[in-house]
C-alpha positions as CSV (number, residue, x, y, z in Angstrom):
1,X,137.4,-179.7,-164.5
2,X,137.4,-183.3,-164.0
3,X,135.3,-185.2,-161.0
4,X,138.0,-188.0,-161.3
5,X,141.6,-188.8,-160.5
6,X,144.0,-189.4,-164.1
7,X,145.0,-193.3,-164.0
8,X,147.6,-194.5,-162.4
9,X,149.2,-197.7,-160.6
10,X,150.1,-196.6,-157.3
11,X,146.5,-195.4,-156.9
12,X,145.0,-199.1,-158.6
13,X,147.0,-201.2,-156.4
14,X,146.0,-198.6,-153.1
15,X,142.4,-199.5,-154.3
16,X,143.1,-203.5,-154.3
17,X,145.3,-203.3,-150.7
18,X,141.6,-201.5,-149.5
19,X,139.8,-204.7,-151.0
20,X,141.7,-207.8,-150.5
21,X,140.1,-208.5,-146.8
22,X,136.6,-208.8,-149.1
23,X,135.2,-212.3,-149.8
24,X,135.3,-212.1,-153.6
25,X,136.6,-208.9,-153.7
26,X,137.1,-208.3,-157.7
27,X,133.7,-206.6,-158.5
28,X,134.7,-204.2,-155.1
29,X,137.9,-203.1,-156.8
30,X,136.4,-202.4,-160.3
31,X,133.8,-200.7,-158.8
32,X,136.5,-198.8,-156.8
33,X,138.6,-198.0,-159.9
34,X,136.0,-196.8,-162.0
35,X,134.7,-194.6,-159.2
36,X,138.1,-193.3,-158.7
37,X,139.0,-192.6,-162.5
38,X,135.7,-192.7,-163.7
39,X,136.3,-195.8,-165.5
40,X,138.3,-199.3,-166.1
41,X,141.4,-198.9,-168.0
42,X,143.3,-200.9,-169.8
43,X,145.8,-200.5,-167.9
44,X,144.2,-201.2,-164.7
45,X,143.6,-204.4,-165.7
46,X,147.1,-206.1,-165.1
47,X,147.3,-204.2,-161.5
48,X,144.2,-205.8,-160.5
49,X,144.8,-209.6,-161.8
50,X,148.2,-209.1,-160.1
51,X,146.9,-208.0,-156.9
52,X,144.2,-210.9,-156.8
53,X,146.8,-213.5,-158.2
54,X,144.0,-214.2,-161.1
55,X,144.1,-213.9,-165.0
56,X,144.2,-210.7,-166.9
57,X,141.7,-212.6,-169.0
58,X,139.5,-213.3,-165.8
59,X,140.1,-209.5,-164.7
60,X,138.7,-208.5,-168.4
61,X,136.0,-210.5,-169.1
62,X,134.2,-209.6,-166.0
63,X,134.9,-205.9,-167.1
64,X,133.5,-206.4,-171.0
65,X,130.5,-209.0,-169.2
66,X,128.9,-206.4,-167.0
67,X,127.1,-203.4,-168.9
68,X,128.3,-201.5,-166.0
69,X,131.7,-200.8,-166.2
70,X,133.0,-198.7,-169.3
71,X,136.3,-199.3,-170.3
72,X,136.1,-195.5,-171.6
73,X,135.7,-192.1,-169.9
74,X,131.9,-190.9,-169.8
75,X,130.6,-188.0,-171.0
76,X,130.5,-184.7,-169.3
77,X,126.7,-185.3,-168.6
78,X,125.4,-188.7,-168.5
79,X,121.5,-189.9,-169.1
80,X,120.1,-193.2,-168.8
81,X,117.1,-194.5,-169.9
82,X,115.0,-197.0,-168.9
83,X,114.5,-200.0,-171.1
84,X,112.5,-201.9,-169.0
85,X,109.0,-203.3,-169.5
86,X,107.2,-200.9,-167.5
87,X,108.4,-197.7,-169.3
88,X,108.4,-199.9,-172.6
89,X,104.7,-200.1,-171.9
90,X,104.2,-196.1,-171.3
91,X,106.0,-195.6,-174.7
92,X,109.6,-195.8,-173.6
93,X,111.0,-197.3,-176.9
94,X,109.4,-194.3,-178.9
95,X,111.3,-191.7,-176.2
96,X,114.1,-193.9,-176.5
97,X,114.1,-192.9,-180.1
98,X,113.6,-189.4,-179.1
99,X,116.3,-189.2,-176.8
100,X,118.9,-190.5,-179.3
101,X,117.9,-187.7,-181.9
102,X,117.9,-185.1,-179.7
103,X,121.3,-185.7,-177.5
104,X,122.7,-186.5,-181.1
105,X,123.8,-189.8,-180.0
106,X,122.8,-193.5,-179.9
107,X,122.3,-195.8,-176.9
108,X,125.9,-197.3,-175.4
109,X,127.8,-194.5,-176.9
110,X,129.6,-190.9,-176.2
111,X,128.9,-188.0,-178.4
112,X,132.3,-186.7,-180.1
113,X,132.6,-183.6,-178.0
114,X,132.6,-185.6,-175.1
115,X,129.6,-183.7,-173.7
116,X,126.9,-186.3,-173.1
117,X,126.8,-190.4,-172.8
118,X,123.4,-192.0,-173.6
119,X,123.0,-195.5,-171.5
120,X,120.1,-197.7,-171.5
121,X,119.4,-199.5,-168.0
122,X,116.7,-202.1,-167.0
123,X,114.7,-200.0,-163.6
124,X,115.4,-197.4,-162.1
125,X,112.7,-198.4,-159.8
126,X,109.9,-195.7,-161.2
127,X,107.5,-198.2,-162.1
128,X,105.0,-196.3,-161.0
129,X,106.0,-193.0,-162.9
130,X,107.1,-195.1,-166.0
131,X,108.6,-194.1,-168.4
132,X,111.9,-192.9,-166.4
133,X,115.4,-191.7,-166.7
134,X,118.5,-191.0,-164.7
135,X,120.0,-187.7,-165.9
136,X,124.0,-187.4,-163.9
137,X,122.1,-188.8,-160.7
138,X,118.9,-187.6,-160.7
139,X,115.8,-189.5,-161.5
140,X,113.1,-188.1,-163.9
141,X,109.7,-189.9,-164.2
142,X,106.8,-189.8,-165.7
143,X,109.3,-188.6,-169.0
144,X,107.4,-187.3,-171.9
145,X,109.2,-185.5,-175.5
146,X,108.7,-182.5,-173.9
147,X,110.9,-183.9,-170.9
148,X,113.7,-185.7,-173.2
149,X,113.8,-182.0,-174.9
150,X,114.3,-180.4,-171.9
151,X,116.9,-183.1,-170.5
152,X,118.3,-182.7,-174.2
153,X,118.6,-178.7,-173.4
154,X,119.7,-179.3,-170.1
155,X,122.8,-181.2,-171.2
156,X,123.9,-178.2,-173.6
157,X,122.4,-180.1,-176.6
């Protein structure tokens, strides 16, 4: 069962109405809209420029420029890892590698059965339990293989 609403325009120009009263209230709205369907359609992307009386190109380049909106549904499960220089340090790049083998997918990308998306991120604030992840919400610290296995079994991989 899905956590989020199927696209549709009615909804995307609801979620603009709730934002126009904003002071530069694009990032609000694709924030919105992803949260609502779980990510930025294509579609959406006319509604929105519309709404704000701005490009389509303006509307999507901010969506392709910041790593956090997906212009495709996530997985089932999603896992982030940190890439930062702090879990770099503790042998993050190695468990990067790890985590890639064992969810059976790379960095950036959604495995075919739509069960897991691997995304790097730059802190999750666990400096001090370096290296980290995120794993659908929850932090993990201190992550070892052993960890990224059990994460890896977690997510039904």
């Amino acid at each position: 069962m899905s956590r989020h609403e199927p696209f549709s325009v009615a909804r995307t120009e609801e979620l603009v109405a709730q934002h126009l009263h904003l002071e530069g209230p694009l990032l609000p709205i694709l924030h919105a809209v992803q949260e609502v369907f779980g990510f930025v359609p294509e579609a959406a992307v006319p509604v929105v420029a519309s709404g704000l009386n701005v490009s389509r190109a303006d509307v999507h380049g901010v969506v392709t420029f910041y790593e956090d909106f997906h212009q495709k549904p996530d997985g089932e499960h999603v896992v982030k890892i940190c890439r930062a220089e702090a879990c770099q340090s503790m042998g993050g790049e190695e468990l990067a590698a790890h985590a890639e083998r064992c969810l059976g997918v790379s960095f950036g990308q959604t495995s075919a059965d739509g069960q897991v998306t691997l995304e790097k991120v730059f802190c999750l604030g666990l400096c001090a339990t370096a290296p980290a992840a995120m794993v659908n919400g929850d932090l993990r610290g201190r992550l070892s293989r052993a960890g990224v296995e059990a994460i890896a079994r977690e997510v039904g991989r």
